[in-house]
mmCIF file of the N, C-alpha and C atoms, coordinates in Angstrom:
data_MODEL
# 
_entry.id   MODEL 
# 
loop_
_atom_site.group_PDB 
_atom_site.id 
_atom_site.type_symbol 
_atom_site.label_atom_id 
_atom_site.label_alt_id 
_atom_site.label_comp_id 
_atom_site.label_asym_id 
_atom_site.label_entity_id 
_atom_site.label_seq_id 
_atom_site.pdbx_PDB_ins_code 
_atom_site.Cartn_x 
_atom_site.Cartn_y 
_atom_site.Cartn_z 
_atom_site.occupancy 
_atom_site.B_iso_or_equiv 
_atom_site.pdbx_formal_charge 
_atom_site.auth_seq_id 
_atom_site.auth_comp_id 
_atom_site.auth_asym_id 
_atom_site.auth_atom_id 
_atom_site.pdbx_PDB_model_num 
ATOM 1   N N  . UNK A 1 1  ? 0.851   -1.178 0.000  1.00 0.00 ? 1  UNK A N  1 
ATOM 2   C CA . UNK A 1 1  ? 0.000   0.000  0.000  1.00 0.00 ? 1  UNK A CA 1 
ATOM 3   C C  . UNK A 1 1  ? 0.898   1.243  0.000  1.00 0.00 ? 1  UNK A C  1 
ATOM 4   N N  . UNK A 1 2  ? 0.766   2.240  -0.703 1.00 0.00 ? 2  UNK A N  1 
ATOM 5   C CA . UNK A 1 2  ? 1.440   3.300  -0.834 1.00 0.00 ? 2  UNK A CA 1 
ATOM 6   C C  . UNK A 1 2  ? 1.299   4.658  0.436  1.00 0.00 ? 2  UNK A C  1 
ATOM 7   N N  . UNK A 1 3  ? 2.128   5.108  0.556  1.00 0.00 ? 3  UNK A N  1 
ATOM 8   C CA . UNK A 1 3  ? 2.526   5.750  1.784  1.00 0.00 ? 3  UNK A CA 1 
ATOM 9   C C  . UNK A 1 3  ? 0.953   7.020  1.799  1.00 0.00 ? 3  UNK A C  1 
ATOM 10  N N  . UNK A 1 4  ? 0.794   7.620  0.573  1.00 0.00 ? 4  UNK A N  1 
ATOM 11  C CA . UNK A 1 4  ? -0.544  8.359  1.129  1.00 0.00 ? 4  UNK A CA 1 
ATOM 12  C C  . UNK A 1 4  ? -2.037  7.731  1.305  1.00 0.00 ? 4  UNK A C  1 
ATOM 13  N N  . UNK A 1 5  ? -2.088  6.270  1.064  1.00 0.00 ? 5  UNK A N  1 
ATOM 14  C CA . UNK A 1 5  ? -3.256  5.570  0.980  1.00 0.00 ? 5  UNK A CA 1 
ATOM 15  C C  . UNK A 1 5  ? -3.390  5.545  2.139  1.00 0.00 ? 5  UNK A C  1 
ATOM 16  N N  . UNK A 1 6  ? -2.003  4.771  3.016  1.00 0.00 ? 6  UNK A N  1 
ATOM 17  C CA . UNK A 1 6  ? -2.138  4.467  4.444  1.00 0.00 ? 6  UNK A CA 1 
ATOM 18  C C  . UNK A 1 6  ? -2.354  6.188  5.345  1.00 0.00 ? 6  UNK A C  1 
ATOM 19  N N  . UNK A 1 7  ? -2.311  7.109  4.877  1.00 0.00 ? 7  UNK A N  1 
ATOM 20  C CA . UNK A 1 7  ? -2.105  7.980  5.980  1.00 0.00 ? 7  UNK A CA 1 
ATOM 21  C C  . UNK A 1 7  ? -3.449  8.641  6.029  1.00 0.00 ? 7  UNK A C  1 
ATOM 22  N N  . UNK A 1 8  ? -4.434  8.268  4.400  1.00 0.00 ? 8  UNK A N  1 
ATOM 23  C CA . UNK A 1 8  ? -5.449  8.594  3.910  1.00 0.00 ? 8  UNK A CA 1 
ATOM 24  C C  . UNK A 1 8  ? -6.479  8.035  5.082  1.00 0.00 ? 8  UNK A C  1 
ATOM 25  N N  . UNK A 1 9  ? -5.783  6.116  5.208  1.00 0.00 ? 9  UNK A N  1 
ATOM 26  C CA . UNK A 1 9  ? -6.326  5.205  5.386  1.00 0.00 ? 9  UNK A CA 1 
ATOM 27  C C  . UNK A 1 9  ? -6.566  5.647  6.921  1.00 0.00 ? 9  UNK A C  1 
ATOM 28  N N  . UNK A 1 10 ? -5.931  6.099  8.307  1.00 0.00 ? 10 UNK A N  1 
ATOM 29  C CA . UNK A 1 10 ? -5.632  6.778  9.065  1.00 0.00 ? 10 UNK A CA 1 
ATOM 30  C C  . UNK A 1 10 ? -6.595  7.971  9.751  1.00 0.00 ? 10 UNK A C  1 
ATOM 31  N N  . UNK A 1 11 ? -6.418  8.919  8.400  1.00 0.00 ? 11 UNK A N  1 
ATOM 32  C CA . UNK A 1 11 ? -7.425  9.974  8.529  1.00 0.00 ? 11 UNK A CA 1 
ATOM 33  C C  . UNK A 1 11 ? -9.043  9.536  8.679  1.00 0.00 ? 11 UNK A C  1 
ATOM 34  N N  . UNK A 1 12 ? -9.396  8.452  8.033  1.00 0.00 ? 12 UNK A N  1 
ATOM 35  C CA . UNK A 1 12 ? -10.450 8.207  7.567  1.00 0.00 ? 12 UNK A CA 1 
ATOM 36  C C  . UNK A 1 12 ? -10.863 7.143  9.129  1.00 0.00 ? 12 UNK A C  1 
ATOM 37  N N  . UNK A 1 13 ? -10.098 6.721  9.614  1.00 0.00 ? 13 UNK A N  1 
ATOM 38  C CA . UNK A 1 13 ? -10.062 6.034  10.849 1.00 0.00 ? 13 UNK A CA 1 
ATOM 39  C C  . UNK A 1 13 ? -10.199 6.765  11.952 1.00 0.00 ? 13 UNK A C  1 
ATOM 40  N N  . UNK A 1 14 ? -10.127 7.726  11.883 1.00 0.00 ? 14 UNK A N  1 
ATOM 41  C CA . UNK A 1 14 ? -9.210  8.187  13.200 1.00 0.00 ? 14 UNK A CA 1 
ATOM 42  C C  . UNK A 1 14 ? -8.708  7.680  13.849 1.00 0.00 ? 14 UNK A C  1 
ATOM 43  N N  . UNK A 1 15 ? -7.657  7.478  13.726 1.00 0.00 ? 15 UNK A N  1 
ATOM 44  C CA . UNK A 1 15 ? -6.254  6.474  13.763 1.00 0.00 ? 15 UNK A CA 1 
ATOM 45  C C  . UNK A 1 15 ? -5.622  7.538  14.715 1.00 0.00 ? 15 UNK A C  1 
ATOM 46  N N  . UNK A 1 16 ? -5.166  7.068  15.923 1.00 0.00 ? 16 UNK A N  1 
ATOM 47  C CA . UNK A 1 16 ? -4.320  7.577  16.800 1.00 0.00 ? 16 UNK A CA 1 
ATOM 48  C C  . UNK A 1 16 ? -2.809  6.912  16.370 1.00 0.00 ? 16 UNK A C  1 
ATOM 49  N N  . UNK A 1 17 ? -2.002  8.562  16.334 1.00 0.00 ? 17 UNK A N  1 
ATOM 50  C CA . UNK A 1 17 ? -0.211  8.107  15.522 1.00 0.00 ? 17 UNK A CA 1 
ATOM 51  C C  . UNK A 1 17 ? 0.702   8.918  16.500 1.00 0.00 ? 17 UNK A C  1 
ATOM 52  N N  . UNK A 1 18 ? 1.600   8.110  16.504 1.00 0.00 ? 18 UNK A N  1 
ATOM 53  C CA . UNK A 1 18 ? 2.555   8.758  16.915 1.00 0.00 ? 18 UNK A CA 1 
ATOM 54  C C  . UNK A 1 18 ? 3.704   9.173  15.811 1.00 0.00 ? 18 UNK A C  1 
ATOM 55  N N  . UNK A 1 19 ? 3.484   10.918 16.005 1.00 0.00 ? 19 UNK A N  1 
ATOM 56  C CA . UNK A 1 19 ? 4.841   11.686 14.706 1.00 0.00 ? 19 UNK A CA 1 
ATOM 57  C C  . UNK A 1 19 ? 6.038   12.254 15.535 1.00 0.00 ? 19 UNK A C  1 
ATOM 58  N N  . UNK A 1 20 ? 7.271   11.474 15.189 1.00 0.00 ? 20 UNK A N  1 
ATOM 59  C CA . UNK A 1 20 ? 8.619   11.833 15.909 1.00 0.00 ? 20 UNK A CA 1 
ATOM 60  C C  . UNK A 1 20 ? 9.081   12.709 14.715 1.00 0.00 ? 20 UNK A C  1 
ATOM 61  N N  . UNK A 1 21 ? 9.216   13.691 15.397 1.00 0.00 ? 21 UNK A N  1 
ATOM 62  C CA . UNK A 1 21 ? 9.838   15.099 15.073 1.00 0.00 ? 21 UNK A CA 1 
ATOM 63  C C  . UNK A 1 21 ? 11.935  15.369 14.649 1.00 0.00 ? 21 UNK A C  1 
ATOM 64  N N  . UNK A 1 22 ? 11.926  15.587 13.572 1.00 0.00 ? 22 UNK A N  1 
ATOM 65  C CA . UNK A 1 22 ? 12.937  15.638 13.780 1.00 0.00 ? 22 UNK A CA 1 
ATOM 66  C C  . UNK A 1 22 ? 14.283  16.594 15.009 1.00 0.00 ? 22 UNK A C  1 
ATOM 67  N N  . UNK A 1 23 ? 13.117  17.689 14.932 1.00 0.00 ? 23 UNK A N  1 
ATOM 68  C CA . UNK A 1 23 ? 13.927  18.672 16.063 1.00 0.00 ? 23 UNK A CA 1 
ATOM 69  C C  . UNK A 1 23 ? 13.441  17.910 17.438 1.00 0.00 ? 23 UNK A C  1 
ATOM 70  N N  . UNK A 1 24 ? 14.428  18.173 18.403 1.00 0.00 ? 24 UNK A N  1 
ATOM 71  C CA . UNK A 1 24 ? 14.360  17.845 19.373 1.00 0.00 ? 24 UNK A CA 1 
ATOM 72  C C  . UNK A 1 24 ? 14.497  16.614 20.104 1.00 0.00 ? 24 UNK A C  1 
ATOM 73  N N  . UNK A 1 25 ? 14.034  15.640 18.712 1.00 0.00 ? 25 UNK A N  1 
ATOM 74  C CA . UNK A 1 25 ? 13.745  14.493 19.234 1.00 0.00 ? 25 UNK A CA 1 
ATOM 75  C C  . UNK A 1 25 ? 11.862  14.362 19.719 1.00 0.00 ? 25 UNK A C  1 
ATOM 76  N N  . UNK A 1 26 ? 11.448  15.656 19.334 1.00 0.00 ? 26 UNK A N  1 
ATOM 77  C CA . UNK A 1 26 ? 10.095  15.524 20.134 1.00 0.00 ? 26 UNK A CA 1 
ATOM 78  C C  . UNK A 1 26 ? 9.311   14.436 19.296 1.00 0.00 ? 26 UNK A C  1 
ATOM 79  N N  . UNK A 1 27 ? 8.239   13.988 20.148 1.00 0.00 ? 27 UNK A N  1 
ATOM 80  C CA . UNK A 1 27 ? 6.801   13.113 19.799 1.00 0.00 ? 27 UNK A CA 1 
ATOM 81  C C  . UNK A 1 27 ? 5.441   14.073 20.092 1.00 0.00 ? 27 UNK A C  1 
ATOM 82  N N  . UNK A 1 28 ? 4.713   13.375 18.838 1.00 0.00 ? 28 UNK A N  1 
ATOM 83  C CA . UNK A 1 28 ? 3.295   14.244 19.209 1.00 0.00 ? 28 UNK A CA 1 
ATOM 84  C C  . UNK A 1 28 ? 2.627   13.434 18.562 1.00 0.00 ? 28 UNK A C  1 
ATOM 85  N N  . UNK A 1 29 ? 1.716   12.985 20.173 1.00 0.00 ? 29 UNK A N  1 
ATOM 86  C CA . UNK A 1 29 ? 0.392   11.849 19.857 1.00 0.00 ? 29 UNK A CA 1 
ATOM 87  C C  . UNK A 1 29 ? -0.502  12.089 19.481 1.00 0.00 ? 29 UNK A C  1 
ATOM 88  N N  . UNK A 1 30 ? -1.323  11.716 18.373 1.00 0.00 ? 30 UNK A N  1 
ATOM 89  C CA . UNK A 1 30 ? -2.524  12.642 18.070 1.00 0.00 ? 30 UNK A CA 1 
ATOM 90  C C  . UNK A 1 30 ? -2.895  12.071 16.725 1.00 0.00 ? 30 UNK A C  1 
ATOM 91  N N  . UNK A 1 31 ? -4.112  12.876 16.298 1.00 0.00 ? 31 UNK A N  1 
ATOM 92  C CA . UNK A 1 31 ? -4.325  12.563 14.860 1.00 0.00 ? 31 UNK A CA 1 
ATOM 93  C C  . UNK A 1 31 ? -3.973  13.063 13.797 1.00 0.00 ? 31 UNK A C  1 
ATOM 94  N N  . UNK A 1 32 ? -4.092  12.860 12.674 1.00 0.00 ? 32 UNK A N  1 
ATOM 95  C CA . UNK A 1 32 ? -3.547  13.119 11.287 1.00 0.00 ? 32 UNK A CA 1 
ATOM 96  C C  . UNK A 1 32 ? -5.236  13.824 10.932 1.00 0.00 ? 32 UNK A C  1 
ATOM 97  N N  . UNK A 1 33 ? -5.521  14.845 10.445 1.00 0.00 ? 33 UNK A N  1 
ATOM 98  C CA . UNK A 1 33 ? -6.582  15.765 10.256 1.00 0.00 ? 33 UNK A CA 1 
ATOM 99  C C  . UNK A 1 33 ? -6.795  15.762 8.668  1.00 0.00 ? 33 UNK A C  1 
ATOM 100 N N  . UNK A 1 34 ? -5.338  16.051 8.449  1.00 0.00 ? 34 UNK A N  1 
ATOM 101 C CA . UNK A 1 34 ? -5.617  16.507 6.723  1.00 0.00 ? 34 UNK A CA 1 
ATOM 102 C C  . UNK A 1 34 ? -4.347  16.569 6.051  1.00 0.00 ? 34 UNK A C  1 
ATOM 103 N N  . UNK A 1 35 ? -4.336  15.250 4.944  1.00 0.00 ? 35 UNK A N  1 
ATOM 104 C CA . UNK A 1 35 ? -2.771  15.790 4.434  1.00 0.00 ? 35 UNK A CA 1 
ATOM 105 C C  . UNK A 1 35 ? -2.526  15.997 2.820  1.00 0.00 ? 35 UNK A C  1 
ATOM 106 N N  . UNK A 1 36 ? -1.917  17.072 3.022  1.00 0.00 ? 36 UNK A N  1 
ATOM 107 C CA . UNK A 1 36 ? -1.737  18.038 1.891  1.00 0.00 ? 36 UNK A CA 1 
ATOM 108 C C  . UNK A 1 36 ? -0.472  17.395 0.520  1.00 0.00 ? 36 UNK A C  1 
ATOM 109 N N  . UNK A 1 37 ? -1.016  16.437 -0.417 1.00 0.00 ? 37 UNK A N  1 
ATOM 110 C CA . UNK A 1 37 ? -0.016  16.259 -1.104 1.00 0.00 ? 37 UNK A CA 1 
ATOM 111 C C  . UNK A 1 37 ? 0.899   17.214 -2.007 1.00 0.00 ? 37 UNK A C  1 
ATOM 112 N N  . UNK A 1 38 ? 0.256   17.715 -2.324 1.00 0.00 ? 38 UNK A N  1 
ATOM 113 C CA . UNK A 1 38 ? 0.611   19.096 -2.975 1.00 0.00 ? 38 UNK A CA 1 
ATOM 114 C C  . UNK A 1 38 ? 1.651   20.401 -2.008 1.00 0.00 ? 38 UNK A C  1 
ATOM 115 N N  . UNK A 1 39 ? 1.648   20.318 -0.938 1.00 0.00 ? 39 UNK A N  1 
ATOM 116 C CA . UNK A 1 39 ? 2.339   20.617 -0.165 1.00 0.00 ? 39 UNK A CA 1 
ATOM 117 C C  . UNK A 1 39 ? 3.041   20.216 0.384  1.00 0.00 ? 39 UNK A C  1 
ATOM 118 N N  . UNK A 1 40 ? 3.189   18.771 0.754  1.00 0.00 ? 40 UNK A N  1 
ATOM 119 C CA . UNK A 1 40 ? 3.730   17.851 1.162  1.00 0.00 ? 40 UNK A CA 1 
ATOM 120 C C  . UNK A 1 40 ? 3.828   18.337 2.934  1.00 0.00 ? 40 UNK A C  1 
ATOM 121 N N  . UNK A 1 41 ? 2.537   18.424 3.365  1.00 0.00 ? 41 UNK A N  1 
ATOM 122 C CA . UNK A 1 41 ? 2.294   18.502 4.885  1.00 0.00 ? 41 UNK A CA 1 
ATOM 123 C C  . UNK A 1 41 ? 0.834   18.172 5.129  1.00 0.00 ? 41 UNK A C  1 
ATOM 124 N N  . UNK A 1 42 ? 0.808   18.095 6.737  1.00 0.00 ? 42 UNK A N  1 
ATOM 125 C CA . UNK A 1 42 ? 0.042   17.774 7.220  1.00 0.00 ? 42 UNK A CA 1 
ATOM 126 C C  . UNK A 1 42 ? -0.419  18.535 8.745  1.00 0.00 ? 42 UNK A C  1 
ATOM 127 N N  . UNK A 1 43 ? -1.915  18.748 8.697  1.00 0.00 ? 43 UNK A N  1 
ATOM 128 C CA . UNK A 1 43 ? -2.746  18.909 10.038 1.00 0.00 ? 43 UNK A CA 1 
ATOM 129 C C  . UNK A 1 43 ? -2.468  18.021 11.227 1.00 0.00 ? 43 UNK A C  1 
ATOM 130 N N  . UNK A 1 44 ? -2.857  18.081 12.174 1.00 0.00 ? 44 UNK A N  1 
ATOM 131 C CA . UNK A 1 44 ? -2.265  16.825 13.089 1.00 0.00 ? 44 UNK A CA 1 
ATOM 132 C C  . UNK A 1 44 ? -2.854  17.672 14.539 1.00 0.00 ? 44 UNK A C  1 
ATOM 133 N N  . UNK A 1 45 ? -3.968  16.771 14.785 1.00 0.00 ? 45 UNK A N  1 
ATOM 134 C CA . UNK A 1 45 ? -4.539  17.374 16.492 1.00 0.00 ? 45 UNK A CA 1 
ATOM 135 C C  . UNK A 1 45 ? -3.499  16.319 17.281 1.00 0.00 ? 45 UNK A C  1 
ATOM 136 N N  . UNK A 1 46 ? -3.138  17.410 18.108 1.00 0.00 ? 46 UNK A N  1 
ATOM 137 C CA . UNK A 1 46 ? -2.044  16.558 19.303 1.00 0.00 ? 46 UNK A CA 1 
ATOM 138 C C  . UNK A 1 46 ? -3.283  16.880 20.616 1.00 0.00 ? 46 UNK A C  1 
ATOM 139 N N  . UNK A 1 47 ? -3.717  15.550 20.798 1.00 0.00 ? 47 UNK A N  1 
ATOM 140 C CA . UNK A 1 47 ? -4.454  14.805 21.991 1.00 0.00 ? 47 UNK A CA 1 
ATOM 141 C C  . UNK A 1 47 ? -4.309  15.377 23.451 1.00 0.00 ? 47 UNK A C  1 
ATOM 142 N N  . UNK A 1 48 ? -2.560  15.219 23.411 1.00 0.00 ? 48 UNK A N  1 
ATOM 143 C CA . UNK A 1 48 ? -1.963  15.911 24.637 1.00 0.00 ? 48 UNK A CA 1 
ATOM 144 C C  . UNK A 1 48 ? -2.043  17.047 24.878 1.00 0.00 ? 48 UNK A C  1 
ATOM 145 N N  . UNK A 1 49 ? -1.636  17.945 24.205 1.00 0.00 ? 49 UNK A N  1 
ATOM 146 C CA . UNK A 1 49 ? -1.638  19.251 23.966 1.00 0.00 ? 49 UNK A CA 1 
ATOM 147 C C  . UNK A 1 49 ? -3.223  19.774 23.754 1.00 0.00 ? 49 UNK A C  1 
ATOM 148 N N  . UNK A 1 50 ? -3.925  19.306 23.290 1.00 0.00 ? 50 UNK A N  1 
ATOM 149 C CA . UNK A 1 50 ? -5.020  19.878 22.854 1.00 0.00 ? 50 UNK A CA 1 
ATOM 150 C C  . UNK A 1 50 ? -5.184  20.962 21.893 1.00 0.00 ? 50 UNK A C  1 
ATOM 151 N N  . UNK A 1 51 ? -4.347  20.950 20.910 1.00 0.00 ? 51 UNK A N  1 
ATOM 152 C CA . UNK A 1 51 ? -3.776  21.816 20.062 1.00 0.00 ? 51 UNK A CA 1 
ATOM 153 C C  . UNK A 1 51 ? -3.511  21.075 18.650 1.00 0.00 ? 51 UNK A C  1 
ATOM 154 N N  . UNK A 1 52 ? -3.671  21.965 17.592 1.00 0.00 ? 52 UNK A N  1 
ATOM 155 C CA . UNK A 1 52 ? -3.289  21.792 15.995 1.00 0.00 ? 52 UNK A CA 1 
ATOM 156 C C  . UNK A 1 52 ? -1.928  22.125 15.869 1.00 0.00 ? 52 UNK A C  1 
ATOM 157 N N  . UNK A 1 53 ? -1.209  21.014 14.871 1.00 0.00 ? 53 UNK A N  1 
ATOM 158 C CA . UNK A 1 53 ? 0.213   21.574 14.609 1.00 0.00 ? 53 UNK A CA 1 
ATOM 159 C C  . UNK A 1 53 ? -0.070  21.637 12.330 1.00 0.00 ? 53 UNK A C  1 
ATOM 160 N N  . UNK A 1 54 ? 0.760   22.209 12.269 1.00 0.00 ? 54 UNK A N  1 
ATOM 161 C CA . UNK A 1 54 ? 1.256   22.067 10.460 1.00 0.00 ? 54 UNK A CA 1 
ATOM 162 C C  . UNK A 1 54 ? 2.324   21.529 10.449 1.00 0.00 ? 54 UNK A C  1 
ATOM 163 N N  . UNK A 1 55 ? 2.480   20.859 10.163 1.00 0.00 ? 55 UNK A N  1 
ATOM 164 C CA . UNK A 1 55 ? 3.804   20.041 9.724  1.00 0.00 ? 55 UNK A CA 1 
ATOM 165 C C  . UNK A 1 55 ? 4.115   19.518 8.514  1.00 0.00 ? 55 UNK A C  1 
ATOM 166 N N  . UNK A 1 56 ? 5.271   20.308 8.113  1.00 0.00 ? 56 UNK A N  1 
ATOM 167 C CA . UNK A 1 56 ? 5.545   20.116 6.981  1.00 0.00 ? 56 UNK A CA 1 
ATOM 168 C C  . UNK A 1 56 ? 6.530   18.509 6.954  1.00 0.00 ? 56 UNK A C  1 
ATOM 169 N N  . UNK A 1 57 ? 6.481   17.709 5.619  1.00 0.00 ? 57 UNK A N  1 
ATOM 170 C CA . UNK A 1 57 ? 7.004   16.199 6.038  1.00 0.00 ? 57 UNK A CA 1 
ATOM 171 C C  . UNK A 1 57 ? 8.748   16.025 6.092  1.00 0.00 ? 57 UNK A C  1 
ATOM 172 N N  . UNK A 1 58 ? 9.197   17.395 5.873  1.00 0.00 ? 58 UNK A N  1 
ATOM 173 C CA . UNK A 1 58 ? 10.655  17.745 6.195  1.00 0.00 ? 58 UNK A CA 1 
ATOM 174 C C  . UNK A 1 58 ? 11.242  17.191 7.807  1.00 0.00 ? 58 UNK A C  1 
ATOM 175 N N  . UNK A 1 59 ? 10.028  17.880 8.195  1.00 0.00 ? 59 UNK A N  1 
ATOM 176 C CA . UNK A 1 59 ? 10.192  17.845 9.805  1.00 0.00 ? 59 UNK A CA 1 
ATOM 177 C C  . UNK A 1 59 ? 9.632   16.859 10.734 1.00 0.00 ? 59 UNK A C  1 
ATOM 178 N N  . UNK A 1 60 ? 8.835   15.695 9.426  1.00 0.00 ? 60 UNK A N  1 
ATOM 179 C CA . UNK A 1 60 ? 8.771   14.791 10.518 1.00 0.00 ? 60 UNK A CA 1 
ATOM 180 C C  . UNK A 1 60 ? 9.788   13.469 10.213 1.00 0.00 ? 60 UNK A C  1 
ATOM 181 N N  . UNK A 1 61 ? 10.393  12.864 11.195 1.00 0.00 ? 61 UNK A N  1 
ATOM 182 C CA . UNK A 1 61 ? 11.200  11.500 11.129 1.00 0.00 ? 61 UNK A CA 1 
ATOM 183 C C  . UNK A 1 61 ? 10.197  10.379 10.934 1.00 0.00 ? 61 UNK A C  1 
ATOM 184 N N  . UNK A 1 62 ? 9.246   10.195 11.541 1.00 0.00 ? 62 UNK A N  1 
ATOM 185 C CA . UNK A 1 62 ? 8.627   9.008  11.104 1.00 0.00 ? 62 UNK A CA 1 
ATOM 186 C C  . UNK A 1 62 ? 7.075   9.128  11.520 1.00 0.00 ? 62 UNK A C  1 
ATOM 187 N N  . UNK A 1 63 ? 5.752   8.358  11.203 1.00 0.00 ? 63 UNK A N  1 
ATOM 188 C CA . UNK A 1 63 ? 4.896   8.531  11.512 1.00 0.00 ? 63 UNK A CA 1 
ATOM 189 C C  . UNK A 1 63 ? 4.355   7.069  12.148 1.00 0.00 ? 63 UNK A C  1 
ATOM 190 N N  . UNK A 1 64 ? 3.742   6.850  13.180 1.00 0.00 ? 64 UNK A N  1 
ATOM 191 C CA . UNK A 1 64 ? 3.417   5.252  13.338 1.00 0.00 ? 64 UNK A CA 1 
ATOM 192 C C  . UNK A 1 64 ? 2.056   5.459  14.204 1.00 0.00 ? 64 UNK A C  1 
ATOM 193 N N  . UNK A 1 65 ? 1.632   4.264  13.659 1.00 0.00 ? 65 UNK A N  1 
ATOM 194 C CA . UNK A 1 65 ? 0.122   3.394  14.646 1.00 0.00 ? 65 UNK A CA 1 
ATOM 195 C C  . UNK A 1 65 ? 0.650   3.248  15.816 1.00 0.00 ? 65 UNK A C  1 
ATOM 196 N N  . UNK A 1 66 ? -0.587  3.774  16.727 1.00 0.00 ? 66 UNK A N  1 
ATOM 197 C CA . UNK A 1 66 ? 0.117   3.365  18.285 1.00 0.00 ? 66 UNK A CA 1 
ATOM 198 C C  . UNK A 1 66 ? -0.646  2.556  18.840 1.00 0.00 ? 66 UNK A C  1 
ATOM 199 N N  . UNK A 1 67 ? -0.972  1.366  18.076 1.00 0.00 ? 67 UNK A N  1 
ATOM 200 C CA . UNK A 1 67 ? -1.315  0.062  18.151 1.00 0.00 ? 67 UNK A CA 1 
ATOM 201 C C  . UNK A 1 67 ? -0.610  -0.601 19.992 1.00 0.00 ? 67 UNK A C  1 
ATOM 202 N N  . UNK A 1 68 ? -1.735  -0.741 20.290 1.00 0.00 ? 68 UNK A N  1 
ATOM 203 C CA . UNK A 1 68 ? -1.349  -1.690 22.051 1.00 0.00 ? 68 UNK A CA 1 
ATOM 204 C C  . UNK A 1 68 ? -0.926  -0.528 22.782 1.00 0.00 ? 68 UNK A C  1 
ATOM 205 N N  . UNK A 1 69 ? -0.552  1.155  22.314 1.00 0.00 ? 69 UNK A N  1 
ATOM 206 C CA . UNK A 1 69 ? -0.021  2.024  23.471 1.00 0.00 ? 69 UNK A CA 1 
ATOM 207 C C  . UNK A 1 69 ? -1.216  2.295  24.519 1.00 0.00 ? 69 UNK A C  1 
ATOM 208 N N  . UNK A 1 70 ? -0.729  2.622  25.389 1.00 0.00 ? 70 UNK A N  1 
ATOM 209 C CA . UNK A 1 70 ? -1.771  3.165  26.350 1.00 0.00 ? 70 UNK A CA 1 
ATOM 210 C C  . UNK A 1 70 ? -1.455  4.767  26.902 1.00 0.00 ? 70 UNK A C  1 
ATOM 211 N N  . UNK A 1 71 ? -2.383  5.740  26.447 1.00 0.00 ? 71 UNK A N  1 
ATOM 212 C CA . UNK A 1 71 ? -2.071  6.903  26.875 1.00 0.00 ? 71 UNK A CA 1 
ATOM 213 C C  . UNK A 1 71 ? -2.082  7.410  28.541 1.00 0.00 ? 71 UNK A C  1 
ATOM 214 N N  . UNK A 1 72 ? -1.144  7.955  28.805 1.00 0.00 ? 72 UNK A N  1 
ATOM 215 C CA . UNK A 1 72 ? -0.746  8.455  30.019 1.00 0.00 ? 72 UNK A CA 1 
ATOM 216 C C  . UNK A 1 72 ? -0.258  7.371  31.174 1.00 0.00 ? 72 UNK A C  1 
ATOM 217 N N  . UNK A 1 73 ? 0.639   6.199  30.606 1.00 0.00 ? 73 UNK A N  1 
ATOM 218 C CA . UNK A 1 73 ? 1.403   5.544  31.025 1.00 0.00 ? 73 UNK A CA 1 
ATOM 219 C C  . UNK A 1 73 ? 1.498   4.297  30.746 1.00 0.00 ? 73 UNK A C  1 
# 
C-alpha cells in the first residue's frame, strides 16, 4: 500500500499516531486531520496538547500506529 493511501487510510479512521519530530527528538500523539499532497504537509490534532500543529514532512522523522499504546502511562 502506498505511503498516502495508508495515511489517507488513518485519517479516515481516526487512527491515533505517533509523529517523531525531527527537532528535538520531540513526539506528538494525536491525529492526522488533513494531508496536503501538494504541499507535502500535514494537520495533526495533538491529543496531549489539545492543540493543531502544520507540519511540513521535512520535519517529521517518522509517523506510526500506536497500536497496544496506552495513553498516560
Amino acid at each position: 500500500m502506498r505511503q498516502l493511501e495508508i495515511i489517507q487510510r488513518w485519517i479516515d479512521e481516526n487512527q491515533l499516531v505517533v509523529i517523531s519530530l525531527l527537532e528535538d527528538d520531540r513526539k506528538v500523539i494525536g491525529r492526522i486531520l488533513h494531508y496536503d499532497s501538494k504541499n507535502r504537509a500535514c494537520l495533526v490534532y495533538d491529543d496531549d496538547g489539545k492543540s493543531v500543529h502544520h507540519l511540513a514532512l521535512t520535519e517529521i522523522q517518522s509517523i506510526k500506529r500506536t497500536d497496544g499504546m496506552k495513553k498516560g502511562g
